[in-house]
N, C-alpha and C positions, 0 to 999 in steps of 0.2 A: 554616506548611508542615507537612503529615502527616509520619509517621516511615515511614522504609524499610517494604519491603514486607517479611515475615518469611519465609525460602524453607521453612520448615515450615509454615506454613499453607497454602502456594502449590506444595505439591509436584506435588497432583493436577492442579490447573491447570496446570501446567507439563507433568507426564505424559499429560495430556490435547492438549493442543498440540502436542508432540513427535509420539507417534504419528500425529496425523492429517498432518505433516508429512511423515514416513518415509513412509506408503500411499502419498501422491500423488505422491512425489520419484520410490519405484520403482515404480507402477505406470502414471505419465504419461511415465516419462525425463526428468523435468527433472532441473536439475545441483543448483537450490538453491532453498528453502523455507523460510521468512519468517513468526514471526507478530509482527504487530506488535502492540502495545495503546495505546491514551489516556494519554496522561500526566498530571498531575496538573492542569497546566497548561490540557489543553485545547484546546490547539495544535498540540502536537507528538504523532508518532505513534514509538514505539519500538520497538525487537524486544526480546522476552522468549527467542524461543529461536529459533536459524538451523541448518538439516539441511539436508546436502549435502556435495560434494566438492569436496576441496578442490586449489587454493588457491579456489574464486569462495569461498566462503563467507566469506575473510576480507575480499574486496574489496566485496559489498554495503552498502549504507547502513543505518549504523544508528540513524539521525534523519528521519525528513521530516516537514515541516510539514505542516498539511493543506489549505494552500493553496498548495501547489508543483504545477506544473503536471506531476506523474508518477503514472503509473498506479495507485501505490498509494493517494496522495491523494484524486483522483477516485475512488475506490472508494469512499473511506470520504462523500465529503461525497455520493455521488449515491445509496450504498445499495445499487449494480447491480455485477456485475463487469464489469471493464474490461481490455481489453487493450492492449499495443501494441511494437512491432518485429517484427512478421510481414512477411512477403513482400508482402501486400497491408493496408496498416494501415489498422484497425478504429478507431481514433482518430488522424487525424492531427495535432490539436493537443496532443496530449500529447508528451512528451518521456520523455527515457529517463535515467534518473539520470548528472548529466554526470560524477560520480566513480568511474563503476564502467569497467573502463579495457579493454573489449571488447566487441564488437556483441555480442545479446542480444535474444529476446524476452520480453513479460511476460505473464504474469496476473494479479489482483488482485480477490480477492471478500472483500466488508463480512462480520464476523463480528460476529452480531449475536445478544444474547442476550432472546428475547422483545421489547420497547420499548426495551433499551439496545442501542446501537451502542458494542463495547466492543474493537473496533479492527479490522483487515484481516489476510488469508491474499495473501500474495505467492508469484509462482512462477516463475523463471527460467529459460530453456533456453539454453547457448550449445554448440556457434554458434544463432543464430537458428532456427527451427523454418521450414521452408519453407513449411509446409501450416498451418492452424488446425485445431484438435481438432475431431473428428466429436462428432455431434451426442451419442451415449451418452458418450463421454466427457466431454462438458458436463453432464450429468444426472449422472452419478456424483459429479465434484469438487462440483457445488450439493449433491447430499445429503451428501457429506463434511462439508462445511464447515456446512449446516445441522447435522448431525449432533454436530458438535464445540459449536457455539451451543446445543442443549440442555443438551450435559454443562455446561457455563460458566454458563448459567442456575442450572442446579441446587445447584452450588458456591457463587454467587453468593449462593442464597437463606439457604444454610451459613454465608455471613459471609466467606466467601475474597477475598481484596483483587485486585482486578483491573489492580490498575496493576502498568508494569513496574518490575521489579527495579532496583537499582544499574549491573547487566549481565546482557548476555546469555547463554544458555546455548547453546555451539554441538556438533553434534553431527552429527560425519563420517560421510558414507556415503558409497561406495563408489558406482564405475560403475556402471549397470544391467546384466543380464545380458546385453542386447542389445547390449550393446555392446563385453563384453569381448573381442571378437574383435580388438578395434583396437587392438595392443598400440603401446605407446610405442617408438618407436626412434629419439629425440631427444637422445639422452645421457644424462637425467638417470633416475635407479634403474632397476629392473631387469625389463624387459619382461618380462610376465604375472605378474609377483606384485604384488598387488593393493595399491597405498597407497602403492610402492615411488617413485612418480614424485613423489604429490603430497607425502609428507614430504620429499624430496630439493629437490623445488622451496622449501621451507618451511624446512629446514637452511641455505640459500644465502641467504634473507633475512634469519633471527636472526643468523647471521655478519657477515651488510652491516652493518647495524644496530648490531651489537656494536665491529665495528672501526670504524666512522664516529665514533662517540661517543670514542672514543680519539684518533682524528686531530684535529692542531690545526694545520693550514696544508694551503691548495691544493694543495702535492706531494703531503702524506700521504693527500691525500683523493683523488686523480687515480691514487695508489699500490694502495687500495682498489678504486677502480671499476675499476681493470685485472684486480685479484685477483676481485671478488664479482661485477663483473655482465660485464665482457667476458670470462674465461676460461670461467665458468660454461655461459655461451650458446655456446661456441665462433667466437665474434665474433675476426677477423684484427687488428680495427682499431677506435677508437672514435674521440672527439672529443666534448667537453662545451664549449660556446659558451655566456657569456650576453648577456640583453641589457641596452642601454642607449644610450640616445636615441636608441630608432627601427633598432640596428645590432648585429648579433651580433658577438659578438668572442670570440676562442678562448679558453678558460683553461685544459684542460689535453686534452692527446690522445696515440695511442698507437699507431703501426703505419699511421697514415694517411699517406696521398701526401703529401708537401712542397707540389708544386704545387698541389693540390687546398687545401689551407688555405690556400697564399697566396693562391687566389681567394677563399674564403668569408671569411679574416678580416676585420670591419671591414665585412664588406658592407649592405647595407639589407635588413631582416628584410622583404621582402615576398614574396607570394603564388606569385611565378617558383621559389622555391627550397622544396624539401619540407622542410626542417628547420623553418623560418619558418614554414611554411602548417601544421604541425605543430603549433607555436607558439602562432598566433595563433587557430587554430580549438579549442584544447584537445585534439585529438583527435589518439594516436601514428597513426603511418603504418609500416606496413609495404610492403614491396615483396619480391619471392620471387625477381625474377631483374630481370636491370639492362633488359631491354626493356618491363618491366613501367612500371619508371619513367622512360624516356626519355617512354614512351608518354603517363605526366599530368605531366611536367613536362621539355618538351623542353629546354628551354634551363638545365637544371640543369649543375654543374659535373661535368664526367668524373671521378670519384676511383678508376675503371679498379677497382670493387668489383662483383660480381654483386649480392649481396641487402643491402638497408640495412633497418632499422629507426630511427627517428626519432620518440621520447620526448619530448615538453613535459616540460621541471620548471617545478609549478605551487606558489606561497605563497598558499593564502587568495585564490584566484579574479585574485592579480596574477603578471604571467607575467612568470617570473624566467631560465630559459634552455631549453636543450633538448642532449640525448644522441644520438648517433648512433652506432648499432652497423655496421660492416661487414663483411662476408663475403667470401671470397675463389669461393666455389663459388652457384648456386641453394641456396635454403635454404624451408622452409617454416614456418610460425609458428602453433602451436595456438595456441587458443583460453588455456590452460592458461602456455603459457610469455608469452603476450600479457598476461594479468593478473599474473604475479609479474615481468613487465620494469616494468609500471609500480609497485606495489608498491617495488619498487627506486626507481626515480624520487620515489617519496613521501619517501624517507630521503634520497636526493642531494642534492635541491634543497635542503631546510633545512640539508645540512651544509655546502655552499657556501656558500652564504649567510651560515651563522657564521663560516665562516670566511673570511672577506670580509670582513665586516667588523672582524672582529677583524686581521685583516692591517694595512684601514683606520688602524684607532685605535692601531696601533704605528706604522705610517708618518708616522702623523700628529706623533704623542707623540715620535719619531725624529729628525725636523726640529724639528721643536719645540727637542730635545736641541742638536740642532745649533749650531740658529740661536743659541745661548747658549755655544759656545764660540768659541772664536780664529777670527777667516776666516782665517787663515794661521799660520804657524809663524812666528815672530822669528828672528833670530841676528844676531850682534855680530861684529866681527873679534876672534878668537881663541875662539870657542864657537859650536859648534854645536849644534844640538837637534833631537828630535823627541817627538811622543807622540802619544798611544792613548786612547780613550775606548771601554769595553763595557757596555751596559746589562745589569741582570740579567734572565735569561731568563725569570725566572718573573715579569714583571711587565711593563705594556703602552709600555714601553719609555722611563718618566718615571725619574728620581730627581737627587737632588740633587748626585751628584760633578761636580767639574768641574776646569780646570786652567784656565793660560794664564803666556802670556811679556810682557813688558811693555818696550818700550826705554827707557832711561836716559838725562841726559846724559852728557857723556865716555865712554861706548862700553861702558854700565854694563848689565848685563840683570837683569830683577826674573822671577822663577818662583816662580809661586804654585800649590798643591794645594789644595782642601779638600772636604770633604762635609757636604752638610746632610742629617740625619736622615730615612727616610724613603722611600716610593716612592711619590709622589703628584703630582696637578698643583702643589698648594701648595709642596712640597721642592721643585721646578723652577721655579717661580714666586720663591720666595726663593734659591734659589741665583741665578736670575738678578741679584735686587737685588744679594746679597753681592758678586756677580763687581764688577759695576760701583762698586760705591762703593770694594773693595780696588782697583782696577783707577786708579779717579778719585784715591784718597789717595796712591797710589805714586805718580801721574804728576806730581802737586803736589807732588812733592820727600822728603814723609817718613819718615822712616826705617821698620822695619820693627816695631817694637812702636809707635811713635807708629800706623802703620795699623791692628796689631791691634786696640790701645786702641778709635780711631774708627770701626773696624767694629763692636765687641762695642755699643759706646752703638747703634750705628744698630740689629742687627739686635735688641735688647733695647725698642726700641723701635718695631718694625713691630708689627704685630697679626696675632702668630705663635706658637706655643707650644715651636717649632722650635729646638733649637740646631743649633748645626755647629763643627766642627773647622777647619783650616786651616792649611799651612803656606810662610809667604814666605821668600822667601833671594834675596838683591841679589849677585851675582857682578859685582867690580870685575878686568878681563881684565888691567888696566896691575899690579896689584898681586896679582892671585890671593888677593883676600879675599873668601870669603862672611859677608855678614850675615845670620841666621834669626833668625826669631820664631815661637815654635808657639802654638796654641791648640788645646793637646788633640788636635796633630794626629803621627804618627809622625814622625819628626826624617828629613831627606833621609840617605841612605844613599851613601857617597862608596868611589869603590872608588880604589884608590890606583894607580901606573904598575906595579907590582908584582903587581899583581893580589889585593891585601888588600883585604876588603870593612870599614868600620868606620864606627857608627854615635855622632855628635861628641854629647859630652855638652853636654845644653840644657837648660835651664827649660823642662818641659813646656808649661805654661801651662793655665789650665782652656778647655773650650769654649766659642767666641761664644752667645750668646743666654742665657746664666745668673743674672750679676749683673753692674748697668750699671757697677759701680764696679769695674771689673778694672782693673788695669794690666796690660801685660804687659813681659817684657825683651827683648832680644836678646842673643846672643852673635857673633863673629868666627868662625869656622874658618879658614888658611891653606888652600888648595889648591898642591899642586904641579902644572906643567905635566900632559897625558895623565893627568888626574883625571876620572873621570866622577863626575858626581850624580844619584840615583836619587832621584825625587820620586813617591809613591804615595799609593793610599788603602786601607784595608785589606781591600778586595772581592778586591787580588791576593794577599793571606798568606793560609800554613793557619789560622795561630793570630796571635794579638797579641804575641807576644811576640819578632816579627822575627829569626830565629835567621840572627844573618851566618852563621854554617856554612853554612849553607842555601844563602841569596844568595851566598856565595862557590863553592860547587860549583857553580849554577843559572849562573856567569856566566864561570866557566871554560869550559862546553860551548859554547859560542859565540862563544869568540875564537881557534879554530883556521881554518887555510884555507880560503879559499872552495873549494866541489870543483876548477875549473875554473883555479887559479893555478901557478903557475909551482913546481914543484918545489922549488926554491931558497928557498922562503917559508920562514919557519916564525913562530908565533903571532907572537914578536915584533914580526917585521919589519911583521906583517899590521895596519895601525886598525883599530882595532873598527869594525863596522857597526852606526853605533845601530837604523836600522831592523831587520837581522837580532835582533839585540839585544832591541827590544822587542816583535815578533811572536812571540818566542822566550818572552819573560816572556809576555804574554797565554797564549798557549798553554801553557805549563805551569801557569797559573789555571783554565784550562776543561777539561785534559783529567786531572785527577786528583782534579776533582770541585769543587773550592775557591770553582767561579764561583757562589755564592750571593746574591752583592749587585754593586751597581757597581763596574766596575774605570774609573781612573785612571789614568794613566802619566804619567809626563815625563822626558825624561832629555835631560842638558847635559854635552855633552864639552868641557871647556877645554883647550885648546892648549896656550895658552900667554900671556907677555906681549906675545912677538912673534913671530906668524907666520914661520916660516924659507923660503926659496927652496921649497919645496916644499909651502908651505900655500897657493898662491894661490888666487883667489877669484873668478870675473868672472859677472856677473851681467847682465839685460837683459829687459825685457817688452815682450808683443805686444797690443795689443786685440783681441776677437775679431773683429773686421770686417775688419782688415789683410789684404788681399791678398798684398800684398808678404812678408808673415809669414816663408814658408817660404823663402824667399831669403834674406831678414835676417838668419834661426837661420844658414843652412848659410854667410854670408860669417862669422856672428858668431865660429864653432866654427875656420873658417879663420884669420881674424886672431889669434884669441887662441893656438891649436896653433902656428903661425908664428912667433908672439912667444917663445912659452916652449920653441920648439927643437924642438916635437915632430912636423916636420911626417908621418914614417911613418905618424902616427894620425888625421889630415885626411881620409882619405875613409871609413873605418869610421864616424868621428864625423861624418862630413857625412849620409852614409845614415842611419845610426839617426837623428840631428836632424830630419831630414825624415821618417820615418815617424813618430814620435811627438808632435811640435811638430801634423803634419796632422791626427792622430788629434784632439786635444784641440783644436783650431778647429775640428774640423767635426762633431763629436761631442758632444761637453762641452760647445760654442757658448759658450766662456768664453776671458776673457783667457788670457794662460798665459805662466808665469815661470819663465823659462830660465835656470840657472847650470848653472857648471863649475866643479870642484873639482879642484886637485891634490893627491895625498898623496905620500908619499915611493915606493911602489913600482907605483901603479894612479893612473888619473884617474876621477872620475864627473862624469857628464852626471843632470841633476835637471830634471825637466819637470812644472811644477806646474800643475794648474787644479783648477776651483769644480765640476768631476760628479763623488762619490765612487763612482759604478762601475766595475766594476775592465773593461778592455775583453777579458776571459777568455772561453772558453769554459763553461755553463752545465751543471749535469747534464741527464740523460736526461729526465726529469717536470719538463717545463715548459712554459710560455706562451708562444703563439707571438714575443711582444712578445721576450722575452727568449733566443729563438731569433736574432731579427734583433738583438739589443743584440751574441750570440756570433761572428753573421758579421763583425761590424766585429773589425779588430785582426788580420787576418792578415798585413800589415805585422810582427807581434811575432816571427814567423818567423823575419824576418832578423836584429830585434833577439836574438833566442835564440842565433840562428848566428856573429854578427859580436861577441857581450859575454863579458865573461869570466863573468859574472853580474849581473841583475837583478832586479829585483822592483816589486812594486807595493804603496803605502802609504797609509794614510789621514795628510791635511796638513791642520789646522785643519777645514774645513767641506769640503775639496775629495780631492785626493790627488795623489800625488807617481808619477809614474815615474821611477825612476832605474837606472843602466845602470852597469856599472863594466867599464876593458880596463883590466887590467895590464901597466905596460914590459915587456917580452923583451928 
């Protein structure tokens, strides 16, 4: 391969190209002028230098082969100048460069120096030139361009390299004076000062450009094209749809009709709808006023817009979706805003796209996550529980933390913590083994360093270079004994009825995966009744060093009154909400920055030994197919309020039962597991199933899909109206609704 071209020996080449460039641009009125040369290869033709106004000039081609069927190519292989996108075309087999993203005519004459043919003069007009150049201005551009093939000869015989540079050299000029009369009054810079429009059109795409690269998910990017290409244009309204198998589907819009989308989403990308024929012909479509396009596409959907504009985003010749701009008024579309809309389209489609797939591979990596902890939450009579799983943000949503409950004989519960090292498929991968074989030792009866022990040989023994930490604790309810075993992992954190946080001195232990010959111990801790245990991993501390201060202020803010309870309350009397509790700790993890790595949760409230009149407990499932479902819940809530005296609260609890029992059958399409809880001064209703979507409403910047996930759930209305407080929870793989009314 020769070495670069040197731009000091190629100055005058270059200076000689440029001017003959600038004559013909202002004395034909074309917008842009092309020189291209040979490339080393021999194949390919290139531009050395592009004169014109801008933006075409950044939208011309700056490659063509010389066997592509476009005017430039023919030029060079037949020798003759060639034209083509006139009024009456002079070649109809040629074609018109399919990248340059507005109608245009060409010219194209061989620059030829003596016996070498040392590339082609291109010339552009847009819009389209209606008329072909009289016959003297065909004799002038042939001596131009003969004229430029001497000086290039003569260079040549100097030793001046005639191949193109690295890149090209581009060089703005300015409207013809004929046509300064046509000032810009489209919005963008400032009518009759000269350059005002085209650098303004040119500021709005280094902007695009700049903020896309920044955005990392669909919203941000839907956030973007509202800012860079719909306010710019003065567009009402947009809508970006892609495709996929055969059918456009909305992913993000803005100001468009409701109606109008629920006709287009999902529809079949064919030839009836301008978006699709857009689409599929490569080629944007504008329309100026809505009779325009009833007129080629009657059976289009009404979106009650005057002027649409309708963009392909194209990947490398595969067609990946398309933009729709709309207008509330008639609108017209130079030639000038026509190439910097697609230009924008060159930047969308690839940001989409990454970020699509990157969504993908977190969705994916996400379940993945999932499918590796608890399908459900455990609990024992006299302990309850719940807990939390957060991937760390900056990673595609792998890592090795993980928890789970495990039941016992005699009414025993095993909570296990641990993290393996790590944000990879492999840390996910073996945390998986870990979970299962602690998971397989516990339930074979042995105690809690006998399991450490047996893990530390297994994961010492995979072919992994991986360690991990870990911490098990066996809660016996008839005795209020825990047993722990650590491995390098934070010791559980026990807040007392008092509201003392203290952390029980333990045999650390070193971490799994180290040396196969560990032992490890355990120790006892007593629990007293209204004990919580706080089981972590440390993606939720600032620091390592667990400062109960901390945890005890952090867990004081959230055992005062629900807003919504009875005056009469006060902390005491109120149980803790382990959910308010643990959304409570997550969120003090993420919002003062801490969330660096995976967070873990688990927390276990013990009662007691024995449940007192007001601990009870009734339970019941539904399969998702049961018809009868919603009857079942509403006699279940009867029976049991009936039994335990409370019939004043039978038709509050019969309502809410049937709004959210139907939600999750028909929604979730999962079983769903119904208890009731009494405490001493409230009861809660818990309604558990397998879709951890929460049935909420969604922000502003979203997918039609998730438009209709927001309509569902207006049932929660009433639950809002008729509950003293509720919330929505993540529960093993699925999530919990739960609802709390306090006695009066």
């Amino acid at each position: 391969m020769n070495e670069p071209t040197d731009p000091q020996t190629t100055l005058h080449r270059d200076s000689a190209l440029a001017t003959t460039l600038r004559d013909v641009v202002e004395h034909l009125g074309a917008n842009t002028g092309l020189a291209y040369l040979l490339d080393e290869d021999r194949r390919t033709l290139r531009t050395a230098i592009v004169a014109g106004a801008q933006p075409a000039i950044y939208t011309m081609p700056e490659r063509v082969d010389v066997d592509a069927p476009y005017a430039t190519a023919a030029a060079f292989r037949t020798g003759q100048m060639t034209m083509a996108g006139f009024a009456a075309p002079y070649y109809p087999d040629l074609k018109l460069a399919s990248r340059i993203p507005f109608p245009y005519s060409v010219i194209s004459l061989p620059l030829d120096a003596e016996s070498s043919r040392l590339g082609v003069l291109t010339f552009a007009w847009v819009p389209p030139r209606t008329r072909f150049l009289h016959a003297h201005e065909i004799a002038w551009l042939t001596d131009r361009a003969e004229d430029l093939g001497r000086t290039l000869h003569t260079l040549l015989g100097q030793g001046v390299d005639m191949r193109p540079g690295t890149k090209p050299a581009l060089i703005p000029l300015y409207q013809p004076k004929s046509h300064a009369a046509q000032a810009d009054n489209s919005g963008w810079g400032l009518p009759h000062v000269p350059g005002s429009t085209e650098v303004s059109f040119m500021y709005q795409v280094h902007q695009l450009a700049a903020e896309l690269n920044e955005a990392a998910s669909i919203d941000e990017i839907m956030q973007v094209a509202r800012d860079r290409v719909m306010a710019p244009f003065g567009a009402s309204a947009f809508v970006v749809s892609t495709l996929k198998d055969g059918r456009l589907w909305i992913t993000g819009h803005s100001g468009y009709p409701t109606v109008a989308l629920r006709l287009l989403h999902g529809q079949a990308a064919g030839p009836h709808r301008p978006d699709a024929d857009a689409l599929l012909t490569h080629t944007p479509l504008f329309f100026e006023d809505h009779a325009t396009l009833t007129q080629a596409y009657p059976h289009a959907v009404d979106d009650e817009l005057e002027a649409t504009a309708h963009l392909p985003l194209i990947l490398k010749d595969r067609l990946t979706g398309v933009c729709t701009l709309g207008f509330g008024r008639p609108r017209t579309f130079s030639s000038q805003e026509r190439a910097v809309a697609m230009m924008m389209m060159d930047l969308l489609g690839p940001a989409i796209e990454r970020a699509s797939l990157d969504e993908n591979a977190r969705s994916l990596a996400e379940n993945l996550q999932k499918k590796l902890l608890p399908r459900d939450l455990v609990e024992v009579p006299g302990i309850t529980t719940t807990a939390r799983y957060l991937p760390a943000p900056s990673t595609a949503g792998l890592g090795g933390d993980w928890y789970d409950m495990i039941p016992l004989p005699a009414g025993r519960l095993a909570l296990v913590i641990g993290d393996v090292e790590g944000h990879s498929i492999e840390s996910c991968v073996v945390m998986g083994q870990l979970r299962s074989a602690v998971r397989a030792y516990t339930t074979e009866g042995h105690p809690p360093d006998a399991v450490m022990t047996r893990a530390n040989r297994l994961l010492n023994a995979l072919d992994t270079d991986l360690m991990a930490t870990c911490c098990l604790t066996t809660v016996d309810p008839s005795t209020g004994v825990a047993e722990t075993a650590l491995a390098g992992h934070p010791p559980p954190l026990i807040r007392t009825p008092n509201g003392q946080i203290a952390a029980p001195d333990l045999p650390p232990g070193i971490p799994l995966g180290i040396d196969p010959e560990t032992t490890y111990t355990a120790d006892e801790t007593p629990l007293s009744p209204d004990t919580l245990l706080i089981l972590y991993t440390d993606g939720l501390t600032h620091t390592h060093t667990h400062d109960t201060i901390l945890w005890t202020h952090t867990l004081d803010t959230t055992t005062s009154p629900p807003p919504h309870a009875p005056p009469s309350a006060t902390p005491a009397q109120v149980a803790p909400s382990l959910d308010t509790l643990a959304d409570h700790l997550i969120d003090q993890a993420t919002t003062h920055g801490t969330h660096h790595d995976d967070v873990a949760l688990l927390l276990a409230h013990y009662e007691g030994p024995h449940p007192g009149p007001n601990r009870r407990i009734k339970r019941t499932t539904f399969h998702r197919h049961d018809l009868r479902a919603v009857k079942a819940a509403r006699q279940f809530i009867t029976d049991n309020l009936h039994q335990w005296g409370l019939d004043d609260l039978i038709d509050n609890f019969q309502l809410i039962t049937s709004e959210i029992v139907t939600n999750a059958l028909i929604h979730a399409d999962s079983d769903v597991d119904l208890r009731l809880r009494e405490y001493p001064d409230h009861l809660r209703l818990e309604v558990r199933d397998t879709n951890p979507t929460p049935p909420i409403p969604t922000p502003i910047t979203q997918t039609l899909e998730q438009n209709q996930h927001a309509e569902h759930g207006r049932g929660l209305n009433i639950v809002d109206t008729l509950s003293t407080q509720w919330g929505n929870t993540p529960s093993g793989r699925g999530k919990t609704i739960w609802v709390d009314i306090y006695n009066t």
